[in-house]
N, C-alpha and C positions, 0 to 999 in steps of 0.2 A: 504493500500500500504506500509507504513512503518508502521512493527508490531513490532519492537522493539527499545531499547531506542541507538543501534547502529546504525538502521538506519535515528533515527532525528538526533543527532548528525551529521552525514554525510550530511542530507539536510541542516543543522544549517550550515554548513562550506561552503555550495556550497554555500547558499544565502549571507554568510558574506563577500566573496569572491567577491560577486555581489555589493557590497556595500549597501546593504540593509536593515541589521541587527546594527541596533542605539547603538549604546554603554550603555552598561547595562545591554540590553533584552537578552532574552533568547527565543528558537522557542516553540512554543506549537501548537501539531496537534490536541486540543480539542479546545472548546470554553469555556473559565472557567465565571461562573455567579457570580457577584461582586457588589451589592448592599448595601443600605441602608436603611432597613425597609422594609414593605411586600411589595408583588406584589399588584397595585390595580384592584379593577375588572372593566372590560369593556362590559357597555353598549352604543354597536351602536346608540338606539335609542335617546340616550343622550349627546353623548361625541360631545364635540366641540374641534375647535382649532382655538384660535386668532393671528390676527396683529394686534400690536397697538404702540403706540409709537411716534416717528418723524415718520409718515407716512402720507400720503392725504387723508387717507380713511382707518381707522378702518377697520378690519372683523375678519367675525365670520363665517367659514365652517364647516355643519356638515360632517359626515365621509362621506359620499355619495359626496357630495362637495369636501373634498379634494380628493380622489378618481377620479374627475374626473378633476383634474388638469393636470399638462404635466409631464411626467413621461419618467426618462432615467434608463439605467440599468449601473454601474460603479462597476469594478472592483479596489482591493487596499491594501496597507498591511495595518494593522491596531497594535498600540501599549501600551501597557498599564502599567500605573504608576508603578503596582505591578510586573514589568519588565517580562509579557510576553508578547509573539510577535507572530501574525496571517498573515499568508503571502496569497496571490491572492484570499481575499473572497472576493464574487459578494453581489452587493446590487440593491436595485432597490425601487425607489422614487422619490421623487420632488425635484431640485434644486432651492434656493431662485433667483441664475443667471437668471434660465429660466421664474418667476415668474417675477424679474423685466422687460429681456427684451421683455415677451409679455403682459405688462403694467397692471398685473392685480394687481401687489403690486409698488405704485409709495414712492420713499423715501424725504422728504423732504430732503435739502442742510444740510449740517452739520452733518449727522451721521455717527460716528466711533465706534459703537458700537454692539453688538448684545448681547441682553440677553434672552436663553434659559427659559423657566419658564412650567417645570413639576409638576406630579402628589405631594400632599402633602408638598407642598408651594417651592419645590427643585428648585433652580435654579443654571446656569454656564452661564460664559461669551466668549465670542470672537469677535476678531476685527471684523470690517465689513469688512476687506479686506481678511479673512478667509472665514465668512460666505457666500461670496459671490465666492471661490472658488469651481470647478468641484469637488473637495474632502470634500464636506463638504453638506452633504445630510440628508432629511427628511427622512427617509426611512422607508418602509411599511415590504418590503421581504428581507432575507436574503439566499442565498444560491438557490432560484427559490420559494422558500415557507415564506408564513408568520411569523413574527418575534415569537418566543417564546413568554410566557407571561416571562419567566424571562430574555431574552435578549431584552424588552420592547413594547412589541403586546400592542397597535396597532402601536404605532408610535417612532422612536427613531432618537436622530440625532447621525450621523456617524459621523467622521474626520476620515482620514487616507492619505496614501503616495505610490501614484503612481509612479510606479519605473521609471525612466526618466524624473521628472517633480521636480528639484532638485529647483527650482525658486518657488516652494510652500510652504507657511508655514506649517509644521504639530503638531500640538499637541498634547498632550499625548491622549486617547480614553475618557479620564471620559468627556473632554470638548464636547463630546455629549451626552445628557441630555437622559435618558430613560423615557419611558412614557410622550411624549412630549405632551403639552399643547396648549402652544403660544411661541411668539415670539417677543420679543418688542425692537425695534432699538432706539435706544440712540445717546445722544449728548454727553453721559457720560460712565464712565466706571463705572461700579456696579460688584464687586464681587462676585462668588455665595455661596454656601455652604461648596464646600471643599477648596475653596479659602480663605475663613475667616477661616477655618479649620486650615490654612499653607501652603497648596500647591500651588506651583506655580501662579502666574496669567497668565505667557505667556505660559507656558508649552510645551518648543519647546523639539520636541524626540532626535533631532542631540546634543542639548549643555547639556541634561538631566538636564531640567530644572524640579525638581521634586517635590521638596518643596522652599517656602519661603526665 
């Protein structure tokens, strides 16, 4: 639809217009792939994914299990450190919201935390008043199909910023973890990889909270 660099700019201007576009970023009509180290491979008949933590009950889903958890589809703009910007991509996965209110994950009292823990020891943090926002998903699909292996197949968590939901924290995109694992709630805050790296801990898109 827009095949040249005149007509993103013209969209870049209507969505800033919109108030949409975070100070910084810039639009991209691709999905650009921004990792750390290889993709790893995925065996269904192996791969698991935990809770653990302050929780009342440990677990352990294989893929077939989480698969058959409760699953919503969310659209959202999504934004990234390296100051590009992804406007109304669809996702579709698990919410931890939905996971505690139909009590299959209970949290003990006290946790303010959530720490993401991926493939090759990779971990990212986020409050638990994040993690437990509509914008902040397990996600299996991206766009009506299964995630890339390099945009995190089988599992990746999302954060992004639904346009009228100004009352939600958003953080930068790394704060969802690719090749997602587990998930382990905390009493504590634990920094993850690019966090002890220098960037940011809160990593809010509006104050370009970017580095340390």
């Amino acid at each position: 639809m827009f095949d040249n660099n005149a007509d993103r700019r013209s969209l870049e201007e209507l969505i800033r217009s919109e108030g949409r576009l975070p100070p910084g970023q810039a639009l991209t009509l691709k999905f650009p792939v921004l990792h750390y180290g290889p993709v790893p491979h995925f065996d269904p008949a192996t791969w698991n994914f935990q809770v653990f933590g302050e929780v009342e009950r440990p677990m352990t889903f294989t893929w077939q299990e989480f698969n058959e958890l409760p699953r919503r589809k969310i659209k959202m703009d999504i934004h990234c450190v390296t100051r590009w910007s992804k406007f109304d991509t669809e996702w579709e996965g698990v919410l931890i919201e939905d996971l505690i209110k139909e009590k299959i994950i209970t949290l003990k009292d006290g946790v303010e935390h959530v720490i993401e823990h991926a493939e090759y020891g990779f971990t990212t943090n986020i409050p638990i008043k994040v993690a437990l926002q509509e914008t902040f998903m397990l996600a299996t699909h991206f766009d009506g199909k299964p995630l890339d292996p390099d945009h995190g197949y089988p599992l990746r968590g999302v954060i992004g910023y639904i346009p009228g939901r100004e009352e939600l924290d958003t953080p930068y995109f790394w704060k969802g973890a690719k090749w997602l694992r587990g998930l382990e709630f905390s009493k504590v805050d634990k920094p993850g990889f690019w966090e002890q790296a220098g960037y940011h801990n809160n990593a809010d898109i509006w104050n370009e909270e970017r580095y340390a």
